[in-house]
C-alpha positions as CSV (number, residue, x, y, z in Angstrom):
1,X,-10.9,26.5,29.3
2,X,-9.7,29.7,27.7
3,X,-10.9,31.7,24.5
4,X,-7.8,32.6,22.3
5,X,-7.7,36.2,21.5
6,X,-5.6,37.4,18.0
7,X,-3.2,40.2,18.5
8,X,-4.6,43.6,16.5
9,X,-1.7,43.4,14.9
10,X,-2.1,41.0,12.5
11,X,-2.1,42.7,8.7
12,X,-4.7,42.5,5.8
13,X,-2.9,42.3,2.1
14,X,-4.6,43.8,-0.5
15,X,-2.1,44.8,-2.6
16,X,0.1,43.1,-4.6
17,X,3.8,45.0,-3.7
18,X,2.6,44.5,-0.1
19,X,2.0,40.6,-0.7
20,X,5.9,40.4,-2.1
21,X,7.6,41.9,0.8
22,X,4.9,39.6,3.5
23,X,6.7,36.7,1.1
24,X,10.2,37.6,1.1
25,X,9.7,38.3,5.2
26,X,7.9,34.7,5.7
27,X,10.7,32.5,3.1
28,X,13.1,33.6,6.0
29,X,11.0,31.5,8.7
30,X,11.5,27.9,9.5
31,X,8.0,27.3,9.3
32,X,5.0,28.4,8.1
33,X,0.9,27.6,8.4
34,X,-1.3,28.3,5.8
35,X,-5.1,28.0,5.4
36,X,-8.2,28.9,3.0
37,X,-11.0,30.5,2.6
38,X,-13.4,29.5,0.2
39,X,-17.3,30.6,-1.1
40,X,-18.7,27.2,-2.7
41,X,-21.0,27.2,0.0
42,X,-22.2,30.3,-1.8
43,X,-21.1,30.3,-5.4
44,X,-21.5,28.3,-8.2
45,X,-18.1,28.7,-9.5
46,X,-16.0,28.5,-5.9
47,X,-13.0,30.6,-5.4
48,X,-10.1,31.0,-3.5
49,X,-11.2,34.3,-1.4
50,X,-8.5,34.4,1.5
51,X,-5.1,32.6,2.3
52,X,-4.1,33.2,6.1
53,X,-0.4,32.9,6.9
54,X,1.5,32.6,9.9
55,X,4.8,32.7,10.9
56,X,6.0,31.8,14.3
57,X,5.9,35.6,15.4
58,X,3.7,37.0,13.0
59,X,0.0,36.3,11.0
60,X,-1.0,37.5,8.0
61,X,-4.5,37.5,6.0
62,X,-4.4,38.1,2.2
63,X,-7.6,39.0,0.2
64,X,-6.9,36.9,-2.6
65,X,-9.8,38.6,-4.5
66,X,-8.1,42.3,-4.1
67,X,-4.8,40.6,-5.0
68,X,-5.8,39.4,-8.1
69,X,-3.1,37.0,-10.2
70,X,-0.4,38.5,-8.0
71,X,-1.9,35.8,-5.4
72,X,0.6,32.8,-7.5
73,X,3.2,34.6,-5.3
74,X,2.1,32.3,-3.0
75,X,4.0,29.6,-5.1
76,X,7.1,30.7,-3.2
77,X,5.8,29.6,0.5
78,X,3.9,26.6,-0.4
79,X,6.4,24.7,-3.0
80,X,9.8,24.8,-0.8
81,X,10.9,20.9,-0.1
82,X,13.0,21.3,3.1
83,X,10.4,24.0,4.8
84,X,7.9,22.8,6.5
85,X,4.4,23.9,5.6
86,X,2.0,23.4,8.3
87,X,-2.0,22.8,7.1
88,X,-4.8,21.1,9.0
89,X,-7.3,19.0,6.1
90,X,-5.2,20.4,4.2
91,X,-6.0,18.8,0.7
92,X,-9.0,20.4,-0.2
93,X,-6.1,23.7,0.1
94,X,-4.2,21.7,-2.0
95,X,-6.6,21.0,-4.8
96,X,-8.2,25.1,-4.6
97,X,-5.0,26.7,-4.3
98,X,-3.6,23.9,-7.5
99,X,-6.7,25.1,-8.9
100,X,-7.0,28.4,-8.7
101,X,-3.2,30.0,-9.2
102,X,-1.6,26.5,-10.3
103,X,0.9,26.2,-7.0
104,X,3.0,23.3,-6.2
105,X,3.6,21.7,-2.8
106,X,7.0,21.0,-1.2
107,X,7.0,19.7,2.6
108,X,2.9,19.6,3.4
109,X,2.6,18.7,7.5
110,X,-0.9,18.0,7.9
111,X,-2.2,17.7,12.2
112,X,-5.4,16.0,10.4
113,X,-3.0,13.3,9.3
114,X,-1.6,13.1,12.4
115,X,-4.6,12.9,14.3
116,X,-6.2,9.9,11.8
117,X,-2.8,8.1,12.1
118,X,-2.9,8.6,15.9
119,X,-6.5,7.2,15.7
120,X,-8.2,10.5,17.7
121,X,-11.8,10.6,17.9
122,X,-12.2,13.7,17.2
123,X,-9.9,15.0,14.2
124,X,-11.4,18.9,13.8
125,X,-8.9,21.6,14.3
126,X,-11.0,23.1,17.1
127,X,-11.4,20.0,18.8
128,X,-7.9,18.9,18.6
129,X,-6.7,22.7,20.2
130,X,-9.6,21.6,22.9
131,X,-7.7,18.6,23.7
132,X,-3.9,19.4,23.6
133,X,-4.2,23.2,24.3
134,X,-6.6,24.1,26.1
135,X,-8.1,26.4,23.9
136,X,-12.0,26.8,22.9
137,X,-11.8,28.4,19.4
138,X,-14.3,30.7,18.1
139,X,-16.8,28.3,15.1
140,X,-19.8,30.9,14.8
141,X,-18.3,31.9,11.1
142,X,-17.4,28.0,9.3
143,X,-21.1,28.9,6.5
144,X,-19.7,32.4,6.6
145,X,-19.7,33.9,2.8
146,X,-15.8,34.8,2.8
147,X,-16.5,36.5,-0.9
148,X,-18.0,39.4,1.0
149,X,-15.9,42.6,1.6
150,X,-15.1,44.3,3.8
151,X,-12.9,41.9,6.0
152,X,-14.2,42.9,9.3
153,X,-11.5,42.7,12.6
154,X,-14.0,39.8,14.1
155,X,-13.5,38.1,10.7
156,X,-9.4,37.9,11.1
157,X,-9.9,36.6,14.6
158,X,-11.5,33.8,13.4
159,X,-9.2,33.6,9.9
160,X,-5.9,33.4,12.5
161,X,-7.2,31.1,14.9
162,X,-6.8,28.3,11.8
163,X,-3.0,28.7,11.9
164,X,-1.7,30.6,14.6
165,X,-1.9,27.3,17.0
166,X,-0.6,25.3,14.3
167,X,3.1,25.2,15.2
168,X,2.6,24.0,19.1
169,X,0.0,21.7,17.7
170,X,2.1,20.1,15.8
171,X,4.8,19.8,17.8
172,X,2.6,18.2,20.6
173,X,1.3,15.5,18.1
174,X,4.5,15.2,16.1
175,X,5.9,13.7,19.3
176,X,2.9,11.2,19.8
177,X,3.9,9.9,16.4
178,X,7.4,9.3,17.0
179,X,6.5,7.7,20.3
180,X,4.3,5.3,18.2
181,X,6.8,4.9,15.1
182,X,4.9,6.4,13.0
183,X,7.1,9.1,11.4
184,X,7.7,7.6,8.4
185,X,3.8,7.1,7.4
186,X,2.9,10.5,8.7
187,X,5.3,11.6,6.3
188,X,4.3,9.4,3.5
189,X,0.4,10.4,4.0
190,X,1.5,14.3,3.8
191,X,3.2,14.0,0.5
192,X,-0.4,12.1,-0.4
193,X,-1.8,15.7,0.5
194,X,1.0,17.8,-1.3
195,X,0.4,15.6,-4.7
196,X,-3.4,15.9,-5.0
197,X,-4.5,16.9,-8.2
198,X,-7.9,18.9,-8.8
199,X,-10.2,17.8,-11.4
200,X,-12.0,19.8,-13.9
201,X,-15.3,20.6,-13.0
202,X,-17.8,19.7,-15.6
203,X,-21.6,18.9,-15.1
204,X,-22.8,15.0,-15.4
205,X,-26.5,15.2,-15.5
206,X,-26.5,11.6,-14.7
207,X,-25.3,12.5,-11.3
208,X,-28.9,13.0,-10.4
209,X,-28.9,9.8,-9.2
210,X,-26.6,10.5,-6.3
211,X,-30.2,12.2,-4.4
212,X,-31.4,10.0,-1.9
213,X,-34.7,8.4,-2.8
214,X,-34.8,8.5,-6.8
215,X,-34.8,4.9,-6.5
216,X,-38.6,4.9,-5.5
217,X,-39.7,7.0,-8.3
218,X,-41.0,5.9,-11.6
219,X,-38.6,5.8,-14.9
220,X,-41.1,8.4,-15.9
221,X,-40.5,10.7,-12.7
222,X,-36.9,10.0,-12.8
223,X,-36.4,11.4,-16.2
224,X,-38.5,14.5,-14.8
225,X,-35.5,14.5,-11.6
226,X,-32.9,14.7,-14.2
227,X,-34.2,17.4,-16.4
228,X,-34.6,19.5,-13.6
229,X,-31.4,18.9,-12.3
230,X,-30.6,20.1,-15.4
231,X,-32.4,23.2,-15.6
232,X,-30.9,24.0,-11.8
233,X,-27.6,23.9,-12.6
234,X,-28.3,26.0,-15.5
235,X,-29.7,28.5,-13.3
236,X,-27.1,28.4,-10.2
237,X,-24.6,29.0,-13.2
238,X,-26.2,31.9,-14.8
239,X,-26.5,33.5,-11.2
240,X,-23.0,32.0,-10.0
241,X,-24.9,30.5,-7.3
242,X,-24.5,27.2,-5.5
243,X,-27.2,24.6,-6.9
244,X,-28.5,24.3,-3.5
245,X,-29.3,27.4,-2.9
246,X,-31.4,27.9,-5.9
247,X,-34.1,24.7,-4.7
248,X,-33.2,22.1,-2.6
249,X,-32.4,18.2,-3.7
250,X,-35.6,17.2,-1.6
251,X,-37.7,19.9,-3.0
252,X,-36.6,18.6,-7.0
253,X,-37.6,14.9,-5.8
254,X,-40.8,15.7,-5.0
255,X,-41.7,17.9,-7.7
256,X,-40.5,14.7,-9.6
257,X,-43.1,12.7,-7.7
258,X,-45.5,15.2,-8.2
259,X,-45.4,16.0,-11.5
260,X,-47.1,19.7,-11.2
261,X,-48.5,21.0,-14.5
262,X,-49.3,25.0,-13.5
263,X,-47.5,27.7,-11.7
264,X,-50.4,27.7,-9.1
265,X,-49.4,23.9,-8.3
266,X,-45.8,24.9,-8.5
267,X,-46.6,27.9,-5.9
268,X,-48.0,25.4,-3.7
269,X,-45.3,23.2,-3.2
270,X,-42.8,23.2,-0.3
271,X,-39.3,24.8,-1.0
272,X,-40.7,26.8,-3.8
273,X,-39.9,30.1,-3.4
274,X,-41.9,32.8,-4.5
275,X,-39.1,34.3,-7.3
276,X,-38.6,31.1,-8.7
277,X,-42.5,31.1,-9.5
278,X,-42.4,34.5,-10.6
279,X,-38.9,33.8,-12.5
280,X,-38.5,30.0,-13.7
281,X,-42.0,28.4,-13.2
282,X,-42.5,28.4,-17.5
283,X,-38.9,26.9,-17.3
284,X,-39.7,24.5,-14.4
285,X,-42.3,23.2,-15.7
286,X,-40.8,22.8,-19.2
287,X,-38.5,20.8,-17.4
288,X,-41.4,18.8,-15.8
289,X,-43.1,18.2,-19.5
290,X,-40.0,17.5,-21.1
291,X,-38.5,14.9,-18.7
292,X,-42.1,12.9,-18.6
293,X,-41.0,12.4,-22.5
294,X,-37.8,11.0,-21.2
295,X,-37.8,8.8,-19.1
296,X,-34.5,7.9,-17.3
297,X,-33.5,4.4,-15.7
298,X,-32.4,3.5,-12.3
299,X,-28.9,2.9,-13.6
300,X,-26.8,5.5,-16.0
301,X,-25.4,4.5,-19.2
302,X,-22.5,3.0,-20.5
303,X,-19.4,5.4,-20.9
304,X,-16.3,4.9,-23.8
305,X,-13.8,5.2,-20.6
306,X,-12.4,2.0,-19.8
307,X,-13.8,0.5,-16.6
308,X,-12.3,0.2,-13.3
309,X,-10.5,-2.9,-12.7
310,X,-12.3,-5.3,-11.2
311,X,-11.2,-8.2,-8.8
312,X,-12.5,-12.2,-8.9
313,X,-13.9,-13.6,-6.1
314,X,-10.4,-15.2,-5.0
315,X,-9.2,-11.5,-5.1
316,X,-12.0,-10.1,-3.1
317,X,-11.6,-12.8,-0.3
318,X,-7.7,-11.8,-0.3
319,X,-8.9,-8.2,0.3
320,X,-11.2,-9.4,3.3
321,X,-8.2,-11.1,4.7
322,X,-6.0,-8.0,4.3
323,X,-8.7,-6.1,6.1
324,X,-8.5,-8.5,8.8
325,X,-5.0,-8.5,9.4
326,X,-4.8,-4.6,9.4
327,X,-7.6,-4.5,12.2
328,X,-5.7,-7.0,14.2
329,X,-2.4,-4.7,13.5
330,X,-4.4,-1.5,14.5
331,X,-5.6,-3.3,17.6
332,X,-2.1,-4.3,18.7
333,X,-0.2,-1.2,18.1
334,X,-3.0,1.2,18.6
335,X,-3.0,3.5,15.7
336,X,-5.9,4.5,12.8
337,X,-6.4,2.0,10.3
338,X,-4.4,4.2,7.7
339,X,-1.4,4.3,9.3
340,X,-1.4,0.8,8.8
341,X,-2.0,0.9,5.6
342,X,-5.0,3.1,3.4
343,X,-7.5,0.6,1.8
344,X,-6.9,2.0,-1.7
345,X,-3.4,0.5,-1.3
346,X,-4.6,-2.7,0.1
347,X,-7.1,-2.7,-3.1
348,X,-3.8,-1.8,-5.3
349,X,-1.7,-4.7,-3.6
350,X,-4.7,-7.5,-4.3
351,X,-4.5,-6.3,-8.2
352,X,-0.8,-6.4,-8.3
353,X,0.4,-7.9,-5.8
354,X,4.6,-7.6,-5.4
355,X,7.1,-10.2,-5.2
356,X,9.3,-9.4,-2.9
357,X,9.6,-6.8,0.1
358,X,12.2,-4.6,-1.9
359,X,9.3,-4.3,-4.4
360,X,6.6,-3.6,-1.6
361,X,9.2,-1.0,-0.5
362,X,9.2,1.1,-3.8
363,X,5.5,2.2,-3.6
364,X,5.5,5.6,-2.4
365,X,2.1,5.0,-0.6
366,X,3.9,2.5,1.7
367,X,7.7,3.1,1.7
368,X,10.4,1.3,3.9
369,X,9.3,1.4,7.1
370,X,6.1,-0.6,6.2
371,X,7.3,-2.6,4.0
372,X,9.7,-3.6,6.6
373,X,7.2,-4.1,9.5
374,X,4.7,-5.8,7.4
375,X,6.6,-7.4,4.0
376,X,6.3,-10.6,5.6
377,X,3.2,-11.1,6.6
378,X,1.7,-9.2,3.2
379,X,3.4,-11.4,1.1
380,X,2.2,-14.3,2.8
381,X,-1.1,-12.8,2.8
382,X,-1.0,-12.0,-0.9
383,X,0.5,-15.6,-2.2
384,X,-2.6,-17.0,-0.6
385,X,-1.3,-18.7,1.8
386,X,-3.3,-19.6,5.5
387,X,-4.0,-16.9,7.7
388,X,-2.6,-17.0,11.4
């Protein structure tokens, strides 16, 4: 096994001329990789702090922060139809980089895809350059706070290792699926990745209920849980902070249990630092007082948007059947379970199911190839018929 080492001369962008000509040089390349770096692990309000860009004879890193708005000139790499773009997960990318400077995506190749169709046990970038390169790659900077500055040379190391082995990656595993027939849903599950859409961010202070163990607390201590769920995310904005690393889930529940009613009781607790006693404990343990007044039940309330649909029990027996057939297909051909087909689709399919296999055809999320293997067989599956 051999460590990769990145050429010194891979280039840091920081200004925005410089990030037009790196552009205008890489829209004359076949191919290109791209990955981020984020600071949500850090932040409250998560950014887009680094794009890393490789060519097949050159790497790039560009300090989106130093860039500025200039960074949408990105746009002109990423939304090309006939180039491929070469990413590894690439749709949490997708969604910052949609986010952030509002780019679109032509021809996404994603080796995660790849590697989940191919039905790998291991589907991490590192471990995936382990097994079909050779490689050991560097992982001692994955909680690394990419918002700091400056961008030390140990830093782009690291950075360029994410796309640099891309190409002969791809290639490697790119062959495994056409060996397997699988072209046609690895390209069908990229354009999934290309057309994800962020959401807006907005707090639900009913997702309190999503910490593990506010099921055992009283109604009385779970409206205590909520207010100062509240009163953290408050906080983690104020000091653009990630909520956890104001006080830990753990630490709210059992202040929720505990019900503390002085800063000396606060001070005590586990997971209480000493600034947030000195800083928040009047607001803590307002929090405290005020949720004990409000008591919050085990399930949320109602919402005015209309409900997912939901299926009848002869729908939800067609889904287990559905199931079953795909594990039998995965078994005989070999694959992962989504290049059969995903479950949302086999949910979609038991709600509407199609009439014919030219109709199975036109949805994008299964296309001809599938529709041709399995038509049949669906449709039989999805008129209720016996199963095999």
């Amino acid at each position: 096994m051999r460590m990769y080492s990145v050429p010194d001369t891979t280039e840091i962008i920081t200004e925005a001329s410089r990030l037009t000509q790196v552009i205008d040089e890489l829209m004359t390349a076949p191919r290109v990789s791209l990955d981020i770096e984020s600071d949500g692990f850090y932040n409250y309000a998560e950014r887009v702090c680094i794009v890393t860009l490789s060519s097949e004879g050159r790497d790039y890193v560009v300090d989106t922060l130093a860039v500025g708005k200039a960074s949408v000139e990105l746009g002109r790499i990423t939304s090309r139809p006939g180039t491929p773009l070469l990413m590894h997960s690439g749709q949490n990318d997708v969604l910052a980089l949609k986010r952030d400077y509002s780019l679109n995506f032509g021809s996404v190749q994603d080796t995660s895809v790849a590697a989940m169709l191919l039905d790998l046990p291991h589907t991490g970038l590192a471990a995936l350059v382990e097994a079909y390169l050779g490689m050991q790659l560097e992982k001692e900077l994955q909680r690394h706070d990419w918002s700091r500055r400056p961008i030390e040379r140990h830093h782009v190391q690291y950075l360029v290792n994410d796309t640099r082995h891309l190409f002969r990656l791809h290639d490697l595993m790119h062959e495994e699926l056409r060996k397997l027939d699988l072209l046609d849903e690895y390209e069908i599950e990229c354009r999934a990745v290309a057309a994800s859409e962020p959401r807006g961010r907005e707090f639900d202070p009913d997702r309190f209920r999503r910490i593990k163990g506010h099921g055992e607390l009283s109604e009385q201590q779970r409206g205590v849980l909520k207010a100062l769920y509240a009163w953290r995310n408050g906080l983690a904005r104020e000091l653009d902070r990630a909520p956890f690393r104001i006080i830990s889930d753990q630490t709210l529940l059992d202040i929720a249990r505990q019900l503390p009613h002085t800063p000396e009781q606060l001070a005590a607790m586990r997971g209480v630092g000493e600034w947030l006693v000195n800083e928040q404990a009047a607001a803590m343990l307002e929090a405290v007082s005020g949720g004990m007044a409000s008591p919050a039940n085990m399930r949320p309330p109602r919402r005015n948007e209309p409900p997912a649909p939901r299926m009848d029990p002869r729908q939800r027996d067609t889904l287990g059947k559905l199931k079953r057939w795909r594990e039998r297909e995965k078994e005989a051909r070999r694959v992962g379970l989504q290049a059969i087909l995903p479950t949302a689709v086999l949910k979609d399919l038991v709600l509407a199911p199609p009439h014919s296999i030219e109709e199975l055809a036109e949805n994008p999320r299964i296309g001809q190839a599938r529709a041709k293997r399995y038509g049949p067989e669906l449709l039989k599956l999805l008129n209720g018929r016996k199963e095999r």
